[in-house]
C-alpha positions in Angstrom: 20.8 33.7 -29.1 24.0 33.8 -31.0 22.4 36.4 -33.8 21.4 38.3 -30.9 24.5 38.9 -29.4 26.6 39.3 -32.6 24.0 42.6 -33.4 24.2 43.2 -29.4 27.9 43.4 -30.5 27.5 45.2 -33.7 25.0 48.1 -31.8 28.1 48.1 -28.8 31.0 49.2 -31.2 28.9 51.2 -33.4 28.1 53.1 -30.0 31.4 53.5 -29.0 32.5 54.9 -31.8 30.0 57.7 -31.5 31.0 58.1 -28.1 34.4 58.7 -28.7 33.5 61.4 -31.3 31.1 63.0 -29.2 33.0 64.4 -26.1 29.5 65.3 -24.5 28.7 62.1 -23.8 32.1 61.4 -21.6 31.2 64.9 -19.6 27.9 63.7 -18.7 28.7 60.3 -17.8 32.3 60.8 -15.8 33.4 64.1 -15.3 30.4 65.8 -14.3 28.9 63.5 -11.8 32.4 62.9 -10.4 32.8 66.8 -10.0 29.7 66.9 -8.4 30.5 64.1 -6.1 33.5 65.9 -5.0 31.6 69.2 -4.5 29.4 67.8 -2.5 32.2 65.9 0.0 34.1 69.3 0.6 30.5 70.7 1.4 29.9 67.8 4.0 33.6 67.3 5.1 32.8 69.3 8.5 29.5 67.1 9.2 28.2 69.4 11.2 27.8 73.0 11.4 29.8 74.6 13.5 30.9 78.8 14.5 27.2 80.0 13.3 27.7 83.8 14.0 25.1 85.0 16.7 24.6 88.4 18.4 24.1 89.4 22.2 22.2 92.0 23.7 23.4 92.5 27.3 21.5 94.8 29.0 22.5 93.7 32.6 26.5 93.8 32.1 27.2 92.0 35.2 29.4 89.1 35.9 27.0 86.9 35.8 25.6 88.1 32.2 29.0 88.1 30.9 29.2 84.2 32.1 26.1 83.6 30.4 27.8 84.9 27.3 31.2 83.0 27.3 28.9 79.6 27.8 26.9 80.2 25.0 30.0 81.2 23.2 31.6 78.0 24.0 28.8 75.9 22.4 29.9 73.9 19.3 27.2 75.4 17.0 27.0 79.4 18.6 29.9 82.1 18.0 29.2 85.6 19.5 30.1 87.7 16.2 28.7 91.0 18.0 27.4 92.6 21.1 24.2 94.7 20.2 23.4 97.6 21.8 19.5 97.1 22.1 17.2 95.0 19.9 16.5 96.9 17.3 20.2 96.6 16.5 20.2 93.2 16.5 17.2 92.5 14.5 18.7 95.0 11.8 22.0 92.6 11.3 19.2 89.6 11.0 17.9 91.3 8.4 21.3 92.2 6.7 22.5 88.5 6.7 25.2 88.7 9.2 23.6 87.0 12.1 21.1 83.8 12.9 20.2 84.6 15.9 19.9 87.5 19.2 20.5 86.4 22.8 19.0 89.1 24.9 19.8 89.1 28.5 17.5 91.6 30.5 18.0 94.1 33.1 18.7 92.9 36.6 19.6 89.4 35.7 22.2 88.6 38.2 20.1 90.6 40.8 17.4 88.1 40.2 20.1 85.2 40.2 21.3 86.3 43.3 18.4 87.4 45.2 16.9 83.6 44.4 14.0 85.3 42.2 13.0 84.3 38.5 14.6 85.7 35.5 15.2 85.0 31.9 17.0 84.8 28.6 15.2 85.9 25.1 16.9 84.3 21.9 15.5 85.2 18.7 16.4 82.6 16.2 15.8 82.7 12.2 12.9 80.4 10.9 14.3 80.4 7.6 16.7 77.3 8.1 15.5 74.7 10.1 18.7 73.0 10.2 20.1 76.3 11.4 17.4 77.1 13.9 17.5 73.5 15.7 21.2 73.9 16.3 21.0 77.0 17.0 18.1 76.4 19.6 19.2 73.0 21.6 23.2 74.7 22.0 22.0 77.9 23.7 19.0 76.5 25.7 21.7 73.7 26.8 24.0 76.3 27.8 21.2 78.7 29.6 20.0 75.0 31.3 23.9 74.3 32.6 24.4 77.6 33.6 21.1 77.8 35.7 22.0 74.8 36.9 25.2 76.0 38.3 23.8 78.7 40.4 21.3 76.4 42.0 23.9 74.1 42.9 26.0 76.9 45.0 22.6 78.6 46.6 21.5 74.6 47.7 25.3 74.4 48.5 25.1 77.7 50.7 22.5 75.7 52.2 24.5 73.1 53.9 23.2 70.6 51.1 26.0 68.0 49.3 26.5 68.2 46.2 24.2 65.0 45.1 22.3 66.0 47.4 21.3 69.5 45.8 21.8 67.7 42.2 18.6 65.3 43.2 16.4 68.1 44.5 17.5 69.9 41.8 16.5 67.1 39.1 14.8 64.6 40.9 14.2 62.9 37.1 17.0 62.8 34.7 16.5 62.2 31.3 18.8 60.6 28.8 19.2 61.1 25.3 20.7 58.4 23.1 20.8 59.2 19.7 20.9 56.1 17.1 22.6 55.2 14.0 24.1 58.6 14.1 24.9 59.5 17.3 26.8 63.3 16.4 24.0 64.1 14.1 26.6 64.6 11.5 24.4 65.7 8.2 27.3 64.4 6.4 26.1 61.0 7.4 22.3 62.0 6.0 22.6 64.1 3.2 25.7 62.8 1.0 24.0 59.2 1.4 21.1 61.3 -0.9 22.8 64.2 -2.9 25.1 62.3 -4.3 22.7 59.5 -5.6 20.4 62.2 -6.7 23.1 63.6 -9.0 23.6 60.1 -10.2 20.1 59.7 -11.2 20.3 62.8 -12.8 22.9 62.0 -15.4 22.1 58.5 -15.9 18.3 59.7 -16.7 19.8 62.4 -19.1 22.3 60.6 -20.8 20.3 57.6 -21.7 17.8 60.1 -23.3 20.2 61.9 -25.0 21.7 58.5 -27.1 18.2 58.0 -28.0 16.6 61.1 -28.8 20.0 61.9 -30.8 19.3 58.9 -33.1 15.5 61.0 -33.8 17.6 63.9 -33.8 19.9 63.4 -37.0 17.7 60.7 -38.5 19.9 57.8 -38.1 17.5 55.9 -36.2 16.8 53.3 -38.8 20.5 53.5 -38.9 20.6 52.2 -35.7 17.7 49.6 -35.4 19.5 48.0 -38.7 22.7 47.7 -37.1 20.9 45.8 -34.5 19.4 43.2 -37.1 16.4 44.5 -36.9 15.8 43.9 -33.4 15.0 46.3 -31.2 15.8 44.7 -28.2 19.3 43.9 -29.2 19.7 48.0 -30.5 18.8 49.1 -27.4 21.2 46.6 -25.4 23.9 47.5 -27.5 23.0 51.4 -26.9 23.0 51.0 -23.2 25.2 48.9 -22.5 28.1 51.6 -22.5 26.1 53.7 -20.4 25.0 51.3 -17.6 29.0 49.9 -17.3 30.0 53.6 -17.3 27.7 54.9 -14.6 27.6 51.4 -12.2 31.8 52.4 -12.2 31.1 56.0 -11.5 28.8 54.9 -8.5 31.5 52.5 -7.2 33.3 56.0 -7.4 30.6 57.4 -5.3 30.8 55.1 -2.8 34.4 55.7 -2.4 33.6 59.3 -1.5 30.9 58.3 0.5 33.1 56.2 2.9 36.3 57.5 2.5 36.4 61.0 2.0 32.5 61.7 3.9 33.5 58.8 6.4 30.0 57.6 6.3 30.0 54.0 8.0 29.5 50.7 6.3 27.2 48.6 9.0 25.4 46.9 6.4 26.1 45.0 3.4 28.6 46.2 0.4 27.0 43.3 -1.8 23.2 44.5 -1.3 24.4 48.5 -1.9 26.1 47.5 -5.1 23.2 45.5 -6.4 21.1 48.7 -5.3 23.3 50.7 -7.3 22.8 48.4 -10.5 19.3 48.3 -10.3 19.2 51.9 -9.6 21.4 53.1 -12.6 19.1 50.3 -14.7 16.2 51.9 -13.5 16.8 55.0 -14.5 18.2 54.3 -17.7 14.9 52.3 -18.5 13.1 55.2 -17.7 14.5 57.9 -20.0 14.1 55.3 -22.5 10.3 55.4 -21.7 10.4 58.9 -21.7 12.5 59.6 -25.2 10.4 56.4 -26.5 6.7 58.2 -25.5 7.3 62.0 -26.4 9.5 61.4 -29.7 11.5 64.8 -28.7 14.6 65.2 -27.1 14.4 68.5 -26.0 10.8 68.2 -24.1 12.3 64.5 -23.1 15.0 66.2 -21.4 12.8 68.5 -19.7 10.2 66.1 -18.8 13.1 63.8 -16.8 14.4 66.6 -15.0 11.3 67.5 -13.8 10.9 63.6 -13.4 14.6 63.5 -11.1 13.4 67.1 -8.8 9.6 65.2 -7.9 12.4 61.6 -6.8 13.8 64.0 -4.7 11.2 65.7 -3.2 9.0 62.4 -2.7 12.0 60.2 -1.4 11.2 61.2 2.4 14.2 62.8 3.0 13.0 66.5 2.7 9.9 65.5 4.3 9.2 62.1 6.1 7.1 59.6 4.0 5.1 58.0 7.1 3.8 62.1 7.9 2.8 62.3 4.1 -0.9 61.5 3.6 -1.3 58.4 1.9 -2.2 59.3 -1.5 1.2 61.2 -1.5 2.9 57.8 -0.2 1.5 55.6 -3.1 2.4 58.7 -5.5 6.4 58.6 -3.8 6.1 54.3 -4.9 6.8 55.9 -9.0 10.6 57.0 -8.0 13.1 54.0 -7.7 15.6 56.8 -5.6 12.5 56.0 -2.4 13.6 52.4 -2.1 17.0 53.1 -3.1 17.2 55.6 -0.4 15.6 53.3 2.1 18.0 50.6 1.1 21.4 53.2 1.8 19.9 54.1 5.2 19.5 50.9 6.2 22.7 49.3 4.8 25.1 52.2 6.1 23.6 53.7 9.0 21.3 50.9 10.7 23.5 47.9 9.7 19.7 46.2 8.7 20.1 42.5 7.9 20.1 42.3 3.9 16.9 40.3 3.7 15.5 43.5 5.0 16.4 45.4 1.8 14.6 42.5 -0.4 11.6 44.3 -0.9 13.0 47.3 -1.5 15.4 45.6 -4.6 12.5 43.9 -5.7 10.9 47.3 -6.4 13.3 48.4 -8.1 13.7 45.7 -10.5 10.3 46.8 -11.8 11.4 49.7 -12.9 14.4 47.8 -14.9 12.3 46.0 -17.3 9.7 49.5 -18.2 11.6 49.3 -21.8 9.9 46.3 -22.6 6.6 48.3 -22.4 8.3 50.2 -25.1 10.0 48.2 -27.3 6.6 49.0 -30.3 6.7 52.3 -30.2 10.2 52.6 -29.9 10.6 50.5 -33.4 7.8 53.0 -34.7 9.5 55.9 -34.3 13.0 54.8 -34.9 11.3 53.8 -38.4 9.0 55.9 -39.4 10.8 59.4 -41.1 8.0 61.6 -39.3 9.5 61.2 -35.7 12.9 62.4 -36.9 14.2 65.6 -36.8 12.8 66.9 -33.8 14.5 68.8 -31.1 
């Protein structure tokens, strides 16, 4: 045990050294992921979207259409940028960009209002961002519902009916929508809980592959399993070692930004999150290891774990939900440590889950940590044997 961790030792300050001649290696592992971090707060800082520029096409220009305006207008998500002239115009600035959506209010609308007959409102809303279109579509239908609303309250009113009177006849059920875990569907609260990690994973993946595949690179991988005794195991601690401290600080970093800056809540454990984040940045490590360690080539390595970080992404449920995937595709989303790490930040900031609930999910991922063992023989091959070196 001693040998081992004097050539841990030996591997640790030869590492360093190269660190602190190679300024890459500093960019990938601090200043580039903590740029990125802060990118993605300013992006999120506003939580939700808000002012999304809409058009109207008021055909009736009445009273009563142009108070149908101003309430859409007044929605948090809608801003009247334009009054069309007919449709045509308005579909032509949905086409140009500078619109998401055309209100169209028909001829004889407050006739109808008035004379207690049906009428309607058209909107036309862009497919293209779902995000966009939800907002977009619950803000204007809420303010066509109030302001329908309104005008049956005064015609039951004209009636000779009370107020609660005409609002029961009017809605004999009420329903109630209570929203949990993030009650102002801020996407703040969703998204920089995910983007940020998936940065994270990103560089940790790519910069453990780049120590190693540099070592095939310029031939010094012999070098390098000598320093190390011999051992392989105590090389490759040595050669990680720097980068798992580095990027297990730049994720406490993260989750400063997270809380502080994004205001995401804490209703979970801090303890459970920060043993997700070691296992996650372990994880990953491990598995550009495996990658560098199987293909021999740093170049196709580095392609082969971005590829690798998009598919984490895409499989993690949060572009599509896992339980509505078929289950071939969930079993598939089990090879991506950011799916239980992702399961692990929801539950620990937004649901405030008790922390034996995330056990599963850590226990997962500490599979993932010991994949270099699996390794370790072909990674001494290659580090020995002259015909692995050299490649890009």
């Amino acid at each position: 045990m001693r040998r081992f961790l004097h050539d841990t030792y030996a591997v640790l300050h030869r590492e360093l050294r190269r660190i602190a001649r190679q300024p890459i290696y500093f960019a990938l592992m601090v200043v580039l992921p903590v740029v990125s971090f802060a990118f993605f707060a300013l992006l999120f800082s506003r939580g939700v979207a808000r002012d999304i520029p809409i058009a109207v096409v008021d055909l009736d220009r009445t009273t009563l259409s142009r108070k149908v305006t101003q309430m859409i207008d007044a929605t948090p998500t809608a801003l009247v940028a334009y009054e069309a002239q007919d449709m045509a115009e308005g579909k032509r600035m949905i086409r140009e960009g500078k619109i998401s959506a055309v209100v169209l209010i028909p001829e004889f609308f407050e006739k109808n209002i008035l004379s207690n007959s049906q009428t309607h409102l058209d909107a036309y809303i862009i497919g293209t961002n779902i995000t966009v279109n939800g907002l977009l579509s619950k803000d204007i239908q809420t303010a066509a519902t109030t302001f329908s609303a309104g005008i049956q309250l005064q015609l039951l009113g004209k009636q000779g009916l009370t107020e609660r009177q005409a609002a029961a006849q009017l809605m004999p059920v009420r329903f109630n929508r209570h929203v949990l875990f993030n009650p102002y569907i801020n996407y703040g609260y969703y998204l920089s809980p995910s983007f940020m990690p998936m940065m994270l994973l990103i560089f940790t993946i790519m910069v453990s592959i780049f120590a190693v595949g540099n070592e095939l690179k310029h031939g010094t991988a012999r070098e390098w399993l000598d320093t190390g005794g011999g051992s392989v195991v105590a090389a490759l601690a040595g050669k990680l070692l720097p980068i798992l401290t580095t990027m297990f600080l730049v994720s406490m970093a993260m989750f400063v930004i997270i809380f502080k800056v994004v205001g995401v809540p804490l209703n979970g454990s801090l303890g459970v999150l920060m043993l997700a984040n070691l296992l996650f940045v372990a994880g990953y490590a491990a598995i550009g290891v495996c990658i560098v360690s199987l293909l021999s080539n740093l170049r196709l390595s580095l392609s082969i774990g971005g590829g690798y970080s998009v598919l984490a992404f895409t499989y993690s449920g949060l572009t599509f939900p896992i339980m509505a995937m078929w289950p071939e595709i969930r079993i598939f989303s089990c090879i991506f440590p950011f799916t239980f790490y992702t399961d692990i930040c929801v539950d620990q900031m937004l649901r405030g889950a008790p922390a034996v609930y995330s056990l599963p999910d850590l226990g997962y991922m500490s599979l993932f940590v010991v994949l270099p063992l699996l390794c370790l023989p072909r990674l001494k091959r290659i580090g020995t044997e002259e015909k692995y070196w050299g490649r890009l």
